[in-house]
Structures are given as C-alpha cells and as structure tokens.
C-alpha positions in Angstrom: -25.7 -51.6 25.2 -23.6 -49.4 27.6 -25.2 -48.7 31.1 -27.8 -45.7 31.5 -27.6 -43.0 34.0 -24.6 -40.7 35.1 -20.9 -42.0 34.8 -18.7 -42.2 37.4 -15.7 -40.3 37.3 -13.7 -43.3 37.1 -15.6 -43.9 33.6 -15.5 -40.4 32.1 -13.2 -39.6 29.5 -11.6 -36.1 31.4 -8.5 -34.9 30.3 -6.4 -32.1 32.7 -6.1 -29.5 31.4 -2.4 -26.9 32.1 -3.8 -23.9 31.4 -1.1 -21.2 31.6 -1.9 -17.7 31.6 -1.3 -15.5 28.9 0.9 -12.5 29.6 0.8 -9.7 26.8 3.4 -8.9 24.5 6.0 -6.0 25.7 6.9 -3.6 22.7 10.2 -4.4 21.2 13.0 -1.7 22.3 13.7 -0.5 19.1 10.1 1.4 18.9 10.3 5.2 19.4 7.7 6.5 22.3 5.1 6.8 20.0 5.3 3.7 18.8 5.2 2.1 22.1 2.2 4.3 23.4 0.8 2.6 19.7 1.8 -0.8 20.9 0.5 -0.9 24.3 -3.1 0.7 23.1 -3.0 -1.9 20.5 -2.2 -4.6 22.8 -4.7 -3.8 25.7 -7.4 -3.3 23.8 -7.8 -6.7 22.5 -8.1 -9.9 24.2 -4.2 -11.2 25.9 -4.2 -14.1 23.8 -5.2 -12.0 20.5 -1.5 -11.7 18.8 0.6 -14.8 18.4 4.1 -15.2 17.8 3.9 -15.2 14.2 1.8 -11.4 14.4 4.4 -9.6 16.3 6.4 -8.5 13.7 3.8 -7.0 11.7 2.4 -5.2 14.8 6.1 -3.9 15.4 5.3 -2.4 11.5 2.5 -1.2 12.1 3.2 1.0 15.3 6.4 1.6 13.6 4.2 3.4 11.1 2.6 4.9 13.5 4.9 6.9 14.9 7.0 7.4 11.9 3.0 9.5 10.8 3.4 11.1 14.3 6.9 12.6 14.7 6.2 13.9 10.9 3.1 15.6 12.0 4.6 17.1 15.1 8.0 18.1 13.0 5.2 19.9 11.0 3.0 21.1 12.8 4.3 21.1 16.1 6.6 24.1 17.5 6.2 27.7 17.9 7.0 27.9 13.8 4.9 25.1 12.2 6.6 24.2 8.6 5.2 25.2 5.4 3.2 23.0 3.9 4.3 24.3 0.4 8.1 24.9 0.6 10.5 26.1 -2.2 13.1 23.3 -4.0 16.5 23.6 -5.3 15.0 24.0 -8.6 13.0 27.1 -7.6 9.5 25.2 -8.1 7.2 25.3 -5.7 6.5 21.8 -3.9 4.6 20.0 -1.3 6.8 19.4 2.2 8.1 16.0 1.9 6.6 15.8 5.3 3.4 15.2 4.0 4.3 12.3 2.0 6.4 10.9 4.9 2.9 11.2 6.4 0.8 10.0 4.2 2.8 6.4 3.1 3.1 5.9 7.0 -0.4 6.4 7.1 -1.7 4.2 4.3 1.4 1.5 5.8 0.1 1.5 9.3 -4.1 1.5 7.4 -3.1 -1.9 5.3 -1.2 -3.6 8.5 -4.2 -2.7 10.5 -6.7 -4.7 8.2 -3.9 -7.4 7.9 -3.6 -7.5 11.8 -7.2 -7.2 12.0 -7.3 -4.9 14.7 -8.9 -2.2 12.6 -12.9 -2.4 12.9 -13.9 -3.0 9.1 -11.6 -5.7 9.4 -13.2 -8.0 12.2 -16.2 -9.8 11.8 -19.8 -7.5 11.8 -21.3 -9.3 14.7 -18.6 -9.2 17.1 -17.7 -5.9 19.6 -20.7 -3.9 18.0 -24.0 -3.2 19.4 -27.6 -3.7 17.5 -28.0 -1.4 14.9 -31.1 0.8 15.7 -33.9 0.0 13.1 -34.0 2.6 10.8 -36.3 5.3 10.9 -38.9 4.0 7.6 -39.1 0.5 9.9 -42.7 -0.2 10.2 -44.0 2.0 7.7 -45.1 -1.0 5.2 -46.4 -2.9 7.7 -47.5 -2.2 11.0 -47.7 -3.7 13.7 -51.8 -3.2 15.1 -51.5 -5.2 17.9 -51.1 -2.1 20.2 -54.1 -0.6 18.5 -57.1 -0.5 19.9 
C-alpha cells in the first residue's frame, strides 16, 4: 500500500507543458476583397485554434463563394442602372440574367461548405453558443406549480 496524504512534487507524475500560442490564419492572396472581409469574419468569430491545416482550403472555398455571390449581386444590383433581372437571348426568348444563377450556385456552394466547416449555426452542436430557450408560453398549464399559492 502506497503512502497516504499529499505527494511531494518530487513524486507527482507532472509533465511541462510548451504551450505555443495560436495565431489565426491570414486569408490566402488570391481572395478578392470580399472574400477576405468573408475570411476574417469567419476567422474572428470562432475560437484561434478552431480551423486546422487540413480546413483551410475549404474555408478558402467557401469565402471564395462568398464573394463570387457578392460581386454578382453588386454587378446586378449595384450601379446607377441595376441589370434586368429578365434579359433578352440571342435566340429572342426571354431569360433569367445569368447573374442570378451565378448567384444562387455560389450561394448554395458557400451554404454546403458552411455546414461542412461547421461554422454555420445548424451545424454546431445545440447546447453550445446558444442561450436557454424560454419555456414556452402553455408551460405550466397541466400542472401547476401551488407552492406560491396561498
């Protein structure tokens, strides 16, 4: 039987630890501004150690996405003359702007790397970053609580 009461340091099992501190990842140069400003939110807003090497290229993706979905929106809407959403083809038929689908793949690309990433909400973990639900507004109704009754 081993001795009772505290161990001396000599005794204890400690192991030193190096802890180095973790700098965030910088966006890549290739990203357009949009993509960086996409990056950097991204990046703070999660803890520093959150992305490792192996997610950066899929967060490159998915700000890429994003501001592919937000140069198309400002080519379309931005301006003094936003585009057409409807525009004329070389056929003659009438068709959406290819804008919109330019927008719309981005958008559904940058949707799936979010949940992939998980950095969108519905894909983290319910308990974690989210404040007690109120009860709802029937709680209590079945059975109440008399104890505050006089």
């Amino acid at each position: 039987m081993g001795k009772r009461g505290p161990k001396s340091a000599a005794n204890a099992n400690v192991v030193a630890l190096n802890l180095v501190p973790v700098s965030r990842p910088a966006p890549p140069d290739r990203l357009r501004p949009h993509g960086v400003q996409a990056w950097e939110q991204t990046v703070d807003g999660l803890p520093a150690s959150y992305f490792d090497r192996a997610s950066l290229p899929l967060l490159e993706q998915y700000c890429a996405a994003i501001a592919l979905a937000a140069e198309a929106e400002d080519a379309l809407y931005g301006g003094d003359a936003p585009a057409e959403l409807v525009i004329r083809a070389p056929s003659g038929r009438m068709v959406a702007n290819p804008l919109i689908a330019i927008i719309n793949s981005a958008t559904r690309s940058a949707a799936s790397l979010s949940t992939k990433l998980r950095i969108s909400r519905s894909s983290r973990p319910k308990d974690r970053g989210r404040s007690p639900s109120p009860s709802p507004g029937r709680a209590g109704l079945m059975f109440r609580d008399d104890s505050d009754a006089d």
